[in-house]
TILUMMI-762967 format. One line per 10 residues: their letters; for each residue x negated, y, z negated of N, C-alpha, C, O. Coordinates in nm, 2 decimals, always signed. Layout:
BEGIN
A	X,Y,Z,X,Y,Z,X,Y,Z,X,Y,Z ~ ...
//
This chain:
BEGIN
XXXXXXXXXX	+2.31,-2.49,-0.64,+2.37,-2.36,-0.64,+2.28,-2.27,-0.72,+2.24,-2.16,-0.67 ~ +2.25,-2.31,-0.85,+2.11,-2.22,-0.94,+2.00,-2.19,-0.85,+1.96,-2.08,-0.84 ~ +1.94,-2.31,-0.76,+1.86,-2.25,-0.65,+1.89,-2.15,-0.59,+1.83,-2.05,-0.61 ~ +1.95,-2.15,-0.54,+2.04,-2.04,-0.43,+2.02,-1.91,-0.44,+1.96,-1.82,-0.39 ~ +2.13,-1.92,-0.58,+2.14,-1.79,-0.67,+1.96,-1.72,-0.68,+1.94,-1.62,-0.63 ~ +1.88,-1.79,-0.74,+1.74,-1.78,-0.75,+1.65,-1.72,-0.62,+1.55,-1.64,-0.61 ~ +1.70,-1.79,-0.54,+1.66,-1.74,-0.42,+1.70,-1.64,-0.38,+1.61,-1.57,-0.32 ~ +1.81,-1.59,-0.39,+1.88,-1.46,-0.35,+1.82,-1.36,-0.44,+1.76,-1.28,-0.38 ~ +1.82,-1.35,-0.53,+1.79,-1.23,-0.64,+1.61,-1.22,-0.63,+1.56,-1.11,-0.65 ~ +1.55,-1.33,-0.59,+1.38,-1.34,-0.57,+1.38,-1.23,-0.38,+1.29,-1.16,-0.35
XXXXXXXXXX	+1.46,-1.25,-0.33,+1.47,-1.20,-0.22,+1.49,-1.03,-0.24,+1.42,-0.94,-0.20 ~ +1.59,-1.02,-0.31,+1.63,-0.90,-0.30,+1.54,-0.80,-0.41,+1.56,-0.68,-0.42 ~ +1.45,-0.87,-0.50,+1.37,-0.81,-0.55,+1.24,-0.77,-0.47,+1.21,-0.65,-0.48 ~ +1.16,-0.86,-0.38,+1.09,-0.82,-0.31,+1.13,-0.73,-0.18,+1.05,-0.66,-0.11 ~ +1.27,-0.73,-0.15,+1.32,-0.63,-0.05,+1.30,-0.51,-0.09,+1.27,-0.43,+0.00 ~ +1.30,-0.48,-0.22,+1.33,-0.34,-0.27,+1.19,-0.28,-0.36,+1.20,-0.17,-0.43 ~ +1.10,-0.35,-0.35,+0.99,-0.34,-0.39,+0.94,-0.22,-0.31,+0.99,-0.23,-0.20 ~ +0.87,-0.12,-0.32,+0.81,-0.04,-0.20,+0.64,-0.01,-0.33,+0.61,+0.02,-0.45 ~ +0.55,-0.05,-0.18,+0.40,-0.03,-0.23,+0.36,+0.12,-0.21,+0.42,+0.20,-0.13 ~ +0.26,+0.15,-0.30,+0.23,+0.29,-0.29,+0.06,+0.23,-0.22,-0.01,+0.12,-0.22
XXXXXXXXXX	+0.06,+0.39,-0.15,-0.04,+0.38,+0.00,-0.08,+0.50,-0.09,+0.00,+0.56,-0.16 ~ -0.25,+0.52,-0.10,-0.34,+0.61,-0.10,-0.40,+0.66,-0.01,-0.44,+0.58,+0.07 ~ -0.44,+0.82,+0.01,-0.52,+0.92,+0.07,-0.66,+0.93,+0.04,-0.72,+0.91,-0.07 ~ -0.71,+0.96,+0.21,-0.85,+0.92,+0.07,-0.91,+1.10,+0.03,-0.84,+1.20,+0.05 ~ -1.05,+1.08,-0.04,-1.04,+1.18,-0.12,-1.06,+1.31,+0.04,-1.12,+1.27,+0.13 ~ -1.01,+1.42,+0.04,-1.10,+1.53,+0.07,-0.97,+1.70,+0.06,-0.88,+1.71,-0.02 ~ -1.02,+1.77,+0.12,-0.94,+1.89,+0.11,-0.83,+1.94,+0.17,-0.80,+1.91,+0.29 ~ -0.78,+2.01,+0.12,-0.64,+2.05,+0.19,-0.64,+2.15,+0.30,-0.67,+2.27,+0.28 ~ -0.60,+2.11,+0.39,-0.61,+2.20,+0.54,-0.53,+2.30,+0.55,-0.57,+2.41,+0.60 ~ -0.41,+2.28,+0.51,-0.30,+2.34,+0.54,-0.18,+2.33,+0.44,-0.13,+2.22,+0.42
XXXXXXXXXX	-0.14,+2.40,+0.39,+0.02,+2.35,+0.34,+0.15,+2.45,+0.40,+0.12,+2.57,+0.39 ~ +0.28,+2.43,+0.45,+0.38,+2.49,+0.45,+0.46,+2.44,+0.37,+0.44,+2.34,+0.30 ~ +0.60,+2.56,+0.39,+0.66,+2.56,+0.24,+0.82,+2.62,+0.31,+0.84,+2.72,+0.37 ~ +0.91,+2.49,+0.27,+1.09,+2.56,+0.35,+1.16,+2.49,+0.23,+1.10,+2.43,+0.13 ~ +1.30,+2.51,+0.25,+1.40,+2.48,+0.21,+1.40,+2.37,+0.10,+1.46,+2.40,+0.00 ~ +1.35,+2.21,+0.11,+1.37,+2.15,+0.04,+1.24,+2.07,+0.04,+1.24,+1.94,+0.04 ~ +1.09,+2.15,+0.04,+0.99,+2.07,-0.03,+0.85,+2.19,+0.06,+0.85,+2.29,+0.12 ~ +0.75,+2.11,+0.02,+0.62,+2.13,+0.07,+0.59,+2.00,+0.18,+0.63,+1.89,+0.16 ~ +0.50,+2.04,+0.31,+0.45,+1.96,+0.38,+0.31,+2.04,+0.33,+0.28,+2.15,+0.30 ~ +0.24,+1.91,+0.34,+0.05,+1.92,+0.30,-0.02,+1.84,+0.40,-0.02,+1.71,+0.40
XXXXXXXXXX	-0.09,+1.93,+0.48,-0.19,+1.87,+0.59,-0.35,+1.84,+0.47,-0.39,+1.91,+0.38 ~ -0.41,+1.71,+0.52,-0.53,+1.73,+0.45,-0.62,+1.73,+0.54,-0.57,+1.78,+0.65 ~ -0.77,+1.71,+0.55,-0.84,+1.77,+0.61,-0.89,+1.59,+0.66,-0.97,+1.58,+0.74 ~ -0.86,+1.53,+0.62,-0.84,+1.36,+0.65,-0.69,+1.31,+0.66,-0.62,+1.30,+0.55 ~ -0.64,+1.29,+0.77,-0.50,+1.21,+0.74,-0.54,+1.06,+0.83,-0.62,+1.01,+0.90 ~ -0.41,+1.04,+0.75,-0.39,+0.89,+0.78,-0.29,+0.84,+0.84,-0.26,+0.93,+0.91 ~ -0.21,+0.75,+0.86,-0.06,+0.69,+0.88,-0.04,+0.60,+0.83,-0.07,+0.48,+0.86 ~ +0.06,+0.66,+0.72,+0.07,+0.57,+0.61,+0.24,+0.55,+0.60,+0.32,+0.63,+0.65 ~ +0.27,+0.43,+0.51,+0.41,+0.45,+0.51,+0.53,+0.40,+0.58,+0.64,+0.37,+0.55 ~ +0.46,+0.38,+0.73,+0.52,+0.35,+0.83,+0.68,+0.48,+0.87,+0.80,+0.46,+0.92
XXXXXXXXXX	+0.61,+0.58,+0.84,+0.69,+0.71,+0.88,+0.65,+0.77,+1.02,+0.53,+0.76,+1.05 ~ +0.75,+0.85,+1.11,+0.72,+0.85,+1.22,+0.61,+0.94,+1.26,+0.54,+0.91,+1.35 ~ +0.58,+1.08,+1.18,+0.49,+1.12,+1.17,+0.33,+1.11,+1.08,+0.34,+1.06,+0.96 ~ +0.23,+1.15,+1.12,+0.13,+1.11,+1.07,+0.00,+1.26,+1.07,-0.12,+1.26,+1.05 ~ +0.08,+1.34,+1.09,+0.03,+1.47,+1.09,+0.00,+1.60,+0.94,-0.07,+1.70,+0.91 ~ +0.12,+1.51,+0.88,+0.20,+1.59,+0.73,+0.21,+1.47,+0.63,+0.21,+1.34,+0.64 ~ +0.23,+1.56,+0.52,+0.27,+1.45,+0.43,+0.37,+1.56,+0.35,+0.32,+1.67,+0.34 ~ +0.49,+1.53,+0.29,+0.58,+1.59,+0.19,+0.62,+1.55,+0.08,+0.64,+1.44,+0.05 ~ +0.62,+1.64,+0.00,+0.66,+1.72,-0.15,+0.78,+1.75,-0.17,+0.81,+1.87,-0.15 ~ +0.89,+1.66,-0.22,+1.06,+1.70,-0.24,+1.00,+1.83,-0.35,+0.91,+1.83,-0.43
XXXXXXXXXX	+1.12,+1.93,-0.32,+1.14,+2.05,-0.41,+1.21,+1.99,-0.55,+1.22,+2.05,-0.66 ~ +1.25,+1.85,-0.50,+1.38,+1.82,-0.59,+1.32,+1.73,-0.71,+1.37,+1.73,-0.82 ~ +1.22,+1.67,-0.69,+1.14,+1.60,-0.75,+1.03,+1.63,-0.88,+0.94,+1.71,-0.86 ~ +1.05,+1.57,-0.99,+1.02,+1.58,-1.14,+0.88,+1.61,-1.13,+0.80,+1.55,-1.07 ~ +0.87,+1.72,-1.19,+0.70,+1.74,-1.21,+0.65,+1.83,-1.08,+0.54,+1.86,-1.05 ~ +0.79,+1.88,-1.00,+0.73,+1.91,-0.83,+0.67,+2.07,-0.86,+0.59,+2.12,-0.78 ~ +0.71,+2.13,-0.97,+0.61,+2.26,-1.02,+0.50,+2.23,-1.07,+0.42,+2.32,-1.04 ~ +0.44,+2.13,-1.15,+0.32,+2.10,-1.14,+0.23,+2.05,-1.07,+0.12,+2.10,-1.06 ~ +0.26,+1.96,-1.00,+0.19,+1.93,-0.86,+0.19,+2.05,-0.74,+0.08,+2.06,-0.68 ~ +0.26,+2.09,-0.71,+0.26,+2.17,-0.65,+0.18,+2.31,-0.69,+0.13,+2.37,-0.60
XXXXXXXXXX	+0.17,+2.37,-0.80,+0.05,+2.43,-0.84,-0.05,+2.38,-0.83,-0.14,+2.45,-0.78 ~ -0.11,+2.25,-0.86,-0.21,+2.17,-0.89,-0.29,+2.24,-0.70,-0.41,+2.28,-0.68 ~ -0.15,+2.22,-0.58,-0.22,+2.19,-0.47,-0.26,+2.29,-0.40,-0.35,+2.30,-0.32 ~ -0.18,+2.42,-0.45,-0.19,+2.53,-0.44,-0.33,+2.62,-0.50,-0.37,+2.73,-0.45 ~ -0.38,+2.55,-0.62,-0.49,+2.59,-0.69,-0.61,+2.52,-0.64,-0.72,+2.57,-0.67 ~ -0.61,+2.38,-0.57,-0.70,+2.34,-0.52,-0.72,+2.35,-0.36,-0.82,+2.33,-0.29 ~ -0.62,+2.39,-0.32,-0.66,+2.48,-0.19,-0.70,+2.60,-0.18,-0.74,+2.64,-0.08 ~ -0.68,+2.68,-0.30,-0.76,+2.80,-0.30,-0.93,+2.77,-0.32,-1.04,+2.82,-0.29 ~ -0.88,+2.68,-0.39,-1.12,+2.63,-0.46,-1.14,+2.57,-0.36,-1.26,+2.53,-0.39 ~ -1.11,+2.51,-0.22,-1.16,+2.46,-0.16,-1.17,+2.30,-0.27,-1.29,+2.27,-0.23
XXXXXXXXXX	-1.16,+2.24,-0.32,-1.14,+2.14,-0.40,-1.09,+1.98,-0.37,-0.96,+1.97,-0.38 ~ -1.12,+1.92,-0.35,-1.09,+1.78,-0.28,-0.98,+1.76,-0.39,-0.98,+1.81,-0.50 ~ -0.86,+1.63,-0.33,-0.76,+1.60,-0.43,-0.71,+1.47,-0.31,-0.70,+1.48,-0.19 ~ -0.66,+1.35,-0.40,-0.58,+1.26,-0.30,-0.44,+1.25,-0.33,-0.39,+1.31,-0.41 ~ -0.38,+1.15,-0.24,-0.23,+1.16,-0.29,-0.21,+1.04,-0.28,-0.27,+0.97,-0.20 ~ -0.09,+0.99,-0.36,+0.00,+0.87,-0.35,+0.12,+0.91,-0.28,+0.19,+1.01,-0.28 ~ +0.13,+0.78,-0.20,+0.26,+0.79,-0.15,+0.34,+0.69,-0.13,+0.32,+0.58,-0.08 ~ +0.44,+0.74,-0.16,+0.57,+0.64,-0.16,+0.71,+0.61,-0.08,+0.82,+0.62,-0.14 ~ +0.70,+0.57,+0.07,+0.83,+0.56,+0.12,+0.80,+0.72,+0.19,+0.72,+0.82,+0.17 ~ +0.93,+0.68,+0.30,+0.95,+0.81,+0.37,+1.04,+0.95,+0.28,+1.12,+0.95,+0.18
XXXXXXXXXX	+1.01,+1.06,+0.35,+1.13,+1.23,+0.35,+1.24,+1.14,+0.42,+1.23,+1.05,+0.50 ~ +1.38,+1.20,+0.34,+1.51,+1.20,+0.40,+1.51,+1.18,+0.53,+1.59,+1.09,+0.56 ~ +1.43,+1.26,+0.65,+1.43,+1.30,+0.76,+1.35,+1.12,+0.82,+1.41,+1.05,+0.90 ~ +1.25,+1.10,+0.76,+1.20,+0.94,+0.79,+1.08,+0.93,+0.85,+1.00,+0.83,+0.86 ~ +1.07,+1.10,+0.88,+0.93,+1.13,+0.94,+0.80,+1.14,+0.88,+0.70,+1.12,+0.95 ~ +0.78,+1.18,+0.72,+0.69,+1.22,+0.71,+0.64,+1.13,+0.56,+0.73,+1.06,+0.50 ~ +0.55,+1.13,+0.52,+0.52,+1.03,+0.40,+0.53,+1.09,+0.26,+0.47,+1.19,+0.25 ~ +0.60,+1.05,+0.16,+0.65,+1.10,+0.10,+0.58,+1.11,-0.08,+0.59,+1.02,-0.16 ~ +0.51,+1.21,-0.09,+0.40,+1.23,-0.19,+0.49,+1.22,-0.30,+0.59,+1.29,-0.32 ~ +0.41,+1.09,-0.42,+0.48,+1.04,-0.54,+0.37,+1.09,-0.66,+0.40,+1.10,-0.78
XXXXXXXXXX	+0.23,+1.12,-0.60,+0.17,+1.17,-0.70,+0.06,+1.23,-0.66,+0.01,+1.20,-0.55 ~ -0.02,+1.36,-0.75,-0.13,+1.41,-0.71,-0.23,+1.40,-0.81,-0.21,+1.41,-0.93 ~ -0.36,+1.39,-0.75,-0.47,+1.36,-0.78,-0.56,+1.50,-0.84,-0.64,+1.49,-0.75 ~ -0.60,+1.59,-0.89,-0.70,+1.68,-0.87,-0.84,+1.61,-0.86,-0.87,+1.52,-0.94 ~ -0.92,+1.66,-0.79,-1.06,+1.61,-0.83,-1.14,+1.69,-0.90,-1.26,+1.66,-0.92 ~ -1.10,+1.77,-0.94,-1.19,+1.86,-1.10,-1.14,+1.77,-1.19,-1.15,+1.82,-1.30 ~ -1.10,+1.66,-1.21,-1.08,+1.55,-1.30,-1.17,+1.42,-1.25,-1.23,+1.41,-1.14 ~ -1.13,+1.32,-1.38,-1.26,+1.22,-1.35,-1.16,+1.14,-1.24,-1.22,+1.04,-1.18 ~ -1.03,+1.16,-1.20,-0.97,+1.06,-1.06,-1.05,+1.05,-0.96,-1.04,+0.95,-0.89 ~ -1.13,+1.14,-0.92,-1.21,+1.12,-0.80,-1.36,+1.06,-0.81,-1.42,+1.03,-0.71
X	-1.42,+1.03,-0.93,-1.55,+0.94,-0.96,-1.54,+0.87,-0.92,-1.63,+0.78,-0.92
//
């Protein structure tokens, strides 16, 4: 029965595990801006995440720190400025990959 139990809780810990997927470095092509976040085209995408789209990547409005990063992307798409992203899991919608952290590369993150 202690196995069991063991097995179950080992199970449902790796169920709920979700890995972060990296962007590689380059510039921001595009950004739009609606109701409940930012989508950010880069000038390299990927398909990451296993989200249905692979065109965008999004920025919850709702999300901690989403005025600093979101300046951060705003300011390095004006400099033309390379920057990568982490991502974590899908947008609500399921479609698009869901940006957990930003990189600038005027910092040593991109060496």
């Amino acid at each position: 029965m202690k196995k069991i139990i063991l097995a179950l809780v080992a199970i449902f810990l790796v169920h709920n595990v979700q890995a972060a997927s990296y962007t590689v470095v380059t510039e921001i092509k595009a950004m739009t801006i609606g109701d409940t976040g930012v989508r950010v085209k880069l000038k390299t995408m990927g398909k990451y995440e296993n989200c249905s789209e692979k065109n965008w990547y999004f920025l919850d409005s709702n999300r901690k720190n989403f005025d600093a990063m979101y300046s951060g992307l705003l300011a390095h798409k004006a400099a033309n400025e390379k920057v990568f992203l982490q991502l974590i899991g899908c947008d609500s919608s399921k479609k698009y990959p869901k940006i957990s952290h930003v990189y600038l590369c005027d910092t040593t993150w991109c060496q």
